[in-house]
C-alpha positions as CSV (number, residue, x, y, z in Angstrom):
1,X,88.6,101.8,102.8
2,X,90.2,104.4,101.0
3,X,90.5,102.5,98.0
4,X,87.0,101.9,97.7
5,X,86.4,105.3,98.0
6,X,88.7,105.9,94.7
7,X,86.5,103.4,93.2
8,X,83.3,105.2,93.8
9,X,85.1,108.3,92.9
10,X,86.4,107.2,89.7
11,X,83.0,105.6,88.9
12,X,81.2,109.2,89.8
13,X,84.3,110.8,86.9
14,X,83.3,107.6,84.6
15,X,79.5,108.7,84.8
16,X,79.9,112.7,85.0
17,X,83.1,113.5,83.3
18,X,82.1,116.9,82.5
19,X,80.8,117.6,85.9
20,X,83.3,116.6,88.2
21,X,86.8,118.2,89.0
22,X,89.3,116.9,86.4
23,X,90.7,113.5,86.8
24,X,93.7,112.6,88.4
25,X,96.9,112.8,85.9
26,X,97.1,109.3,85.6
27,X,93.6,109.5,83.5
28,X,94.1,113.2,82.0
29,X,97.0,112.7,80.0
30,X,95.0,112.7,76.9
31,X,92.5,114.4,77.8
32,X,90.3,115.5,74.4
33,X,91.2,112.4,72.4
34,X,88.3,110.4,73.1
35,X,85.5,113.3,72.9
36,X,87.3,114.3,69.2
């Protein structure tokens, strides 16, 4: 169960990146890059 509730996490980060607390390391290691 708690995976599924990463999923619907990382789907909420996917939809509101600026909204949402930071993502986890794994997916904030380059953070800017895309949004340049």
């Amino acid at each position: 169960m708690s995976l599924n509730n990463q999923l619907k996490d990382f789907l909420k980060y996917k939809k509101f990146p600026k909204t949402v607390i930071p993502l986890p390391s794994k997916f904030s290691q380059k953070p800017d890059e895309k949004h340049i």
